[in-house]
PAZAPA-4460 file (N, C-alpha, C; in steps of 0.05 Angstrom, whole numbers, plus 32768, in hexadecimal, padded with zeros to 4 digits):
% residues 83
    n_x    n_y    n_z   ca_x   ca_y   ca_z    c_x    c_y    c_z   seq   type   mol
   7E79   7E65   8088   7E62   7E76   808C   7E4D   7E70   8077     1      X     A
   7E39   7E77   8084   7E20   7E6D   806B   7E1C   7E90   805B     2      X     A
   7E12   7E85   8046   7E10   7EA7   802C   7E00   7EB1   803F     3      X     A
   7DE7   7EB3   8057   7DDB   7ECA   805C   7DEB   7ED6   8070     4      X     A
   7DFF   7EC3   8078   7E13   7EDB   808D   7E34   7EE4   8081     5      X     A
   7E2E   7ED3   806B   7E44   7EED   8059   7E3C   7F08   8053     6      X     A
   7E28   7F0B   8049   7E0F   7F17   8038   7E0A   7F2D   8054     7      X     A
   7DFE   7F24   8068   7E07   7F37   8081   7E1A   7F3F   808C     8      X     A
   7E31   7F32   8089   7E4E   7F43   8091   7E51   7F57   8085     9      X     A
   7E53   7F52   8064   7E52   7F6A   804E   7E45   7F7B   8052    10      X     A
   7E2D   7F75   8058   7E12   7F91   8059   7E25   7F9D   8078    11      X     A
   7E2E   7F99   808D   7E37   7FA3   80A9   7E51   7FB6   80A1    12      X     A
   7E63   7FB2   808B   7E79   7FB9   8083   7E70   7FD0   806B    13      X     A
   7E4A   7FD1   8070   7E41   7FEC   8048   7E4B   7FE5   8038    14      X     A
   7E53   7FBE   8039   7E5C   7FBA   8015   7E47   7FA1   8009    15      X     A
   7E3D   7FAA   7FF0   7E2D   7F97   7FE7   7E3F   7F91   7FD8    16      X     A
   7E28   7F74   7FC7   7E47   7F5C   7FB3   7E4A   7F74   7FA4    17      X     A
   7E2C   7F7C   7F94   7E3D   7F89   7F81   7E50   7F9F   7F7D    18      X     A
   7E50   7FB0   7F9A   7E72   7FB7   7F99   7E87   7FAB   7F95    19      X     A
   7E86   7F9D   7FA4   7E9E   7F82   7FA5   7EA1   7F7F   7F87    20      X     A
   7E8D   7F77   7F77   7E99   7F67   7F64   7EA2   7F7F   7F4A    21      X     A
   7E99   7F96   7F50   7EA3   7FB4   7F45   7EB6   7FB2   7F41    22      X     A
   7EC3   7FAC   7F62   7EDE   7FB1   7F68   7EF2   7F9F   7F5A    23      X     A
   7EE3   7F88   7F5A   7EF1   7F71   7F5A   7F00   7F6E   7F31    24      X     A
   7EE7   7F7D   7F2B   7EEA   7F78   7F0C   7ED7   7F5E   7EFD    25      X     A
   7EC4   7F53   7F19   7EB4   7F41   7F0F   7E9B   7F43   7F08    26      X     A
   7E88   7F2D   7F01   7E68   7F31   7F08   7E65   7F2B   7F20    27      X     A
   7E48   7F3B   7F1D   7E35   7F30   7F30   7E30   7F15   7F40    28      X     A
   7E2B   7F08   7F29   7E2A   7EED   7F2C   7E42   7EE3   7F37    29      X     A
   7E57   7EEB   7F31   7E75   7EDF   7F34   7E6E   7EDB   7F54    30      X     A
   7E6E   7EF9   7F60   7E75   7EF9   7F82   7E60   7EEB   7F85    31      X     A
   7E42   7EEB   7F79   7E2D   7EDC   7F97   7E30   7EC2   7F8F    32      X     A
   7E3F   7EB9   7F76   7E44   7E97   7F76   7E54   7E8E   7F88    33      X     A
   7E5E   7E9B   7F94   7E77   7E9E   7FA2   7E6A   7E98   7FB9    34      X     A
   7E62   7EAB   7FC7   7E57   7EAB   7FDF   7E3E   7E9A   7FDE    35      X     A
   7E33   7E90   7FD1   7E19   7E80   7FCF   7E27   7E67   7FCD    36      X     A
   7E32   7E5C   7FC2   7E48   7E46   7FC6   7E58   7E39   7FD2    37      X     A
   7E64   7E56   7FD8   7E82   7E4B   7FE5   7E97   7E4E   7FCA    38      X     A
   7E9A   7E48   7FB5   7EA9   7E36   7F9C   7EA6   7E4D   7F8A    39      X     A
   7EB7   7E4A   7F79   7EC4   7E5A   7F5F   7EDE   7E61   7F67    40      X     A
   7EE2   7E82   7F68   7EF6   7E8F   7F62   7F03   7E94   7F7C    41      X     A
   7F18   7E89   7F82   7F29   7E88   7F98   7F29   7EAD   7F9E    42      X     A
   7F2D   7EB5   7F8A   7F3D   7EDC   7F8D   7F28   7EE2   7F94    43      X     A
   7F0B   7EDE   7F96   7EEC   7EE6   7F9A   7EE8   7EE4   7FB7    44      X     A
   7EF0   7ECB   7FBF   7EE5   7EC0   7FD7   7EFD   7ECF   7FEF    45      X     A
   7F1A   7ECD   7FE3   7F2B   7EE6   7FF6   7F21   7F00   7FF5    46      X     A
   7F0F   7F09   7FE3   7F16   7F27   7FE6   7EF4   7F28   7FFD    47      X     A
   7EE8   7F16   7FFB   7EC7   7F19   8005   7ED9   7F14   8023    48      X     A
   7EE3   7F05   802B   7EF0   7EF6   8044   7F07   7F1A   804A    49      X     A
   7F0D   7F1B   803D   7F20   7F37   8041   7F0F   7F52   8054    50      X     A
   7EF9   7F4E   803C   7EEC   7F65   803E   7EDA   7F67   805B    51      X     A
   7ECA   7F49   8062   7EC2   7F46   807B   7ED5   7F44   808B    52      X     A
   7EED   7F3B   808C   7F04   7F42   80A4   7F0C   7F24   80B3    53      X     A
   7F03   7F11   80A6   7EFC   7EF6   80AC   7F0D   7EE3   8099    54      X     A
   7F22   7ED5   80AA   7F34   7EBC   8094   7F1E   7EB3   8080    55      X     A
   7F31   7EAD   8071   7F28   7E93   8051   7F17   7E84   805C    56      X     A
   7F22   7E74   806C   7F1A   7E60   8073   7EFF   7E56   808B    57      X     A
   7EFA   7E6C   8096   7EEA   7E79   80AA   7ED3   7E78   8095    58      X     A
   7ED7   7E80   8084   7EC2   7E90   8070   7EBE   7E74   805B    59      X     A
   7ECD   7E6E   8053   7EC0   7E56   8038   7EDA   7E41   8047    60      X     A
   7ECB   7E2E   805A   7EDE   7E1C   8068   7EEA   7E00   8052    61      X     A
   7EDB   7E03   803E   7EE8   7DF8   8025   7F08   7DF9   801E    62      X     A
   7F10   7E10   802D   7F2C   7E12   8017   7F3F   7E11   8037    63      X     A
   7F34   7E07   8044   7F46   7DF8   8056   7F53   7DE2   804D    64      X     A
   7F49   7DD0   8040   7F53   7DBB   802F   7F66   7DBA   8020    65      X     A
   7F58   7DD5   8012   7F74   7DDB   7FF4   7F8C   7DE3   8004    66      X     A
   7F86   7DF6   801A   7FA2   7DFC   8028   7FAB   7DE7   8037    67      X     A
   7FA4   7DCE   8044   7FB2   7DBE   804E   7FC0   7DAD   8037    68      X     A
   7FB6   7DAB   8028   7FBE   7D96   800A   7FD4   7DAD   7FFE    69      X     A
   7FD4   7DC0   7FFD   7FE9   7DD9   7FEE   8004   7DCA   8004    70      X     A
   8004   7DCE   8022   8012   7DD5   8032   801C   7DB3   8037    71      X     A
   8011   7D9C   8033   801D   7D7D   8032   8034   7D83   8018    72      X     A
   8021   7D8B   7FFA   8034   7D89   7FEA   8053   7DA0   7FEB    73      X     A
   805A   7DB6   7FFC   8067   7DBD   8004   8073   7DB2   800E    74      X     A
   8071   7DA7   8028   8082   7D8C   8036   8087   7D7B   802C    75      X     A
   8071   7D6E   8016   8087   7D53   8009   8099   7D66   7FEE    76      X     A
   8098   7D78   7FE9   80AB   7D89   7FD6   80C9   7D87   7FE7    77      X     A
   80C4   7D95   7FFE   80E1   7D98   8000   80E6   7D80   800C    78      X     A
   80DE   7D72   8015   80E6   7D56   802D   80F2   7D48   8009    79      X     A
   80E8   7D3F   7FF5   80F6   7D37   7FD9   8103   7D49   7FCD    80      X     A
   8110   7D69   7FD5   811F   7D78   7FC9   8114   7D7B   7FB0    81      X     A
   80FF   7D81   7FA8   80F9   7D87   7F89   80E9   7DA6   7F88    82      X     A
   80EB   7DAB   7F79   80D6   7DC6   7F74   80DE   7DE4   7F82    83      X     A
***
């Protein structure tokens, strides 16, 4: 999703960032780098993706990657019995 329709989901749900980042325990800056980006804080981008009602990945299609690369090194974990 691009930041102006994050930024509008939030406003549809009566939450602005800086609730969110109230909540969150962060800055300001923290959440809209977030959402203006895509990138930083993984716990930021779940709880913005939470809060609009919309997968991780739906929302910052970035961490489709990290979860396919998490989920190979799982398979080659147990396929070599280690870990």
């Amino acid at each position: 999703m691009q930041a102006n329709e994050i930024y509008k989901s939030l406003e549809e749900k009566n939450i602005s960032a800086r609730m969110l980042a109230s909540a969150l325990g962060v800055t300001n800056q923290s959440v809209s780098e977030v959402i203006r980006n895509g990138r930083g804080s993984k716990r930021i981008a779940e709880a913005i993706a939470k809060v609009i009602q919309k997968d991780l990945v739906e929302v910052f299609p970035h961490y489709k990657k990290t979860d396919c690369r998490d989920k190979k090194i799982a398979e080659l974990k147990e396929m070599l019995g280690v870990g």
